[in-house]
N, C-alpha and C positions, 0 to 999 in steps of 0.2 A: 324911416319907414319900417314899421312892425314884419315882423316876418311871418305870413298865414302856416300856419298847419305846422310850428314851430313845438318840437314837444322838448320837455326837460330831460335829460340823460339819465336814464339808470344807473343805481348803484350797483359797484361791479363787486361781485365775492371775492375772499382772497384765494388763491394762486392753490390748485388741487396737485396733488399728485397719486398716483396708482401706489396702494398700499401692498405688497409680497403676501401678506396672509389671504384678504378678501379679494383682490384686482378691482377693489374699485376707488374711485377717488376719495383721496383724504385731503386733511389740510396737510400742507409742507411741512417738513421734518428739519431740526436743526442740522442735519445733512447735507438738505438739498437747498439751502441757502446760500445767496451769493457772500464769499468769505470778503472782506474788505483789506486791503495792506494798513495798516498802520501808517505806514511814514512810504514815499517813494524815495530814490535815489534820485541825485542832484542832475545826473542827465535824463532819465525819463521826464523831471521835473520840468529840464529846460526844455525839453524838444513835447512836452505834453504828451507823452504815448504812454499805456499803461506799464506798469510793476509789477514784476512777479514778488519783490522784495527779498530774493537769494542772495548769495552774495557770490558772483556776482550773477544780478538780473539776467533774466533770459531776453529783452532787450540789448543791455550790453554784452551779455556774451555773442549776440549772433554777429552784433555790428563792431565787436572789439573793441568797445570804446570801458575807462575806465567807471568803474560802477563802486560810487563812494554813497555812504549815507551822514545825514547831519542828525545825530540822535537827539541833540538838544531843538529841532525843529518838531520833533512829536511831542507832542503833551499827554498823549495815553501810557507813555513809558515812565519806566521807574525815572530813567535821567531829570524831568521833565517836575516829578513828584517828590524827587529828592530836591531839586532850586527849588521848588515852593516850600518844602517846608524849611529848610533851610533859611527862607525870607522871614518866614513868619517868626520863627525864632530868634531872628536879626530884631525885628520888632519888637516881639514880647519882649527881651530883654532889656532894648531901648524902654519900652514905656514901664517898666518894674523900675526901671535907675531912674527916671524923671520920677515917678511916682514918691521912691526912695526920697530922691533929692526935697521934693514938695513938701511932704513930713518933715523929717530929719534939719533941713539946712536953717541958716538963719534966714531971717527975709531978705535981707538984702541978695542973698544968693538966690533967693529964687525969684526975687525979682529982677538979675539979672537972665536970669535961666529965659523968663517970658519975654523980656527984651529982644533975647537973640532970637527966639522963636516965631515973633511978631517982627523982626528984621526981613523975614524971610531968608534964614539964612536954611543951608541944604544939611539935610539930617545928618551926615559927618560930624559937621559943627556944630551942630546940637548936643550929638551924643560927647564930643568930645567937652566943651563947655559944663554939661552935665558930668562926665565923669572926674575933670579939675573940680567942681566942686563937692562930690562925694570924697576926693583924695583930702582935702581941708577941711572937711570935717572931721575926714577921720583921724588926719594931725590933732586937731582940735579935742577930741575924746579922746585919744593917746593924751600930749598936756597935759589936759583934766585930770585922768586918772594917775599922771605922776606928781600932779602937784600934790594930791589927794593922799598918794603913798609917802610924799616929802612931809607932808603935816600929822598924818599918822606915827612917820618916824621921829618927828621930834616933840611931838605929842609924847610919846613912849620914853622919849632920853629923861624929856621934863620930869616927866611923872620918876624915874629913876633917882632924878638928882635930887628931888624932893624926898622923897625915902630914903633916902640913902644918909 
């Protein structure tokens, strides 16, 4: 059933305040805004009552109760922006050494690389899989390059005993 004489709500202005120079209304001042806590402590948290965020809270200080904060529970904090980049960096690394690995290895190593991958095995074993085969290779290019300096050296004795 329609409701008669039913009108649509106006739109409301934002929030004025009396300005010190003119006394008449202005728009609000980064002042007179309401400040927000960042993170509350773990008992105003449990009991839902607001934070002053001191330490300790003016909730726990009136009721004595201990007034702890969990820093790694704010995301607006450094703590918070340090574990992120921290991960990302965990990452980037990881996918540079696959990348490495992808290049670089023989195939067979990187076909086992995609094996474990498509195992669903957990990025530990990834990383670690991919790092044994970066280490084998680099056995592998060590070797090489001493076999290289082995046939170099007796390249050089050759050439000696023929002149000589």
């Amino acid at each position: 059933m329609p409701l008669q004489g039913a009108r649509p709500l106006r739109a409301l202005a934002p929030r004025t305040t009396l300005t010190p120079e003119s006394g008449t209304p202005g728009p609000a001042t980064e002042e007179s805004k309401i400040k927000r806590a960042s993170t509350t402590c773990k008992e105003c948290k449990r009991r839902r009552t607001k934070c002053s965020t001191g330490n300790p809270c003016t909730e726990c200080a009136a009721h004595d109760r201990e007034c702890v904060y969990d820093e790694s529970a704010d995301k607006r904090r450094k703590v918070a922006a340090k574990r992120a980049q921290e991960q990302l960096d965990y990452y980037r690394g990881l996918l540079e050494r696959l990348l490495e690995s992808i290049r670089y290895c023989e195939r067979a190593e990187v076909d086992h690389i995609v094996a474990v991958i498509r195992g669903g095995a957990s990025l530990d074993d990834i990383s670690a899989v991919i790092e044994q085969s970066l280490v084998r290779r680099k056995h592998t290019d060590e070797e090489r390059d001493q076999d290289y300096e082995d046939e170099e050296e007796d390249s050089d004795l050759m050439d000696d005993v023929l002149e000589g």
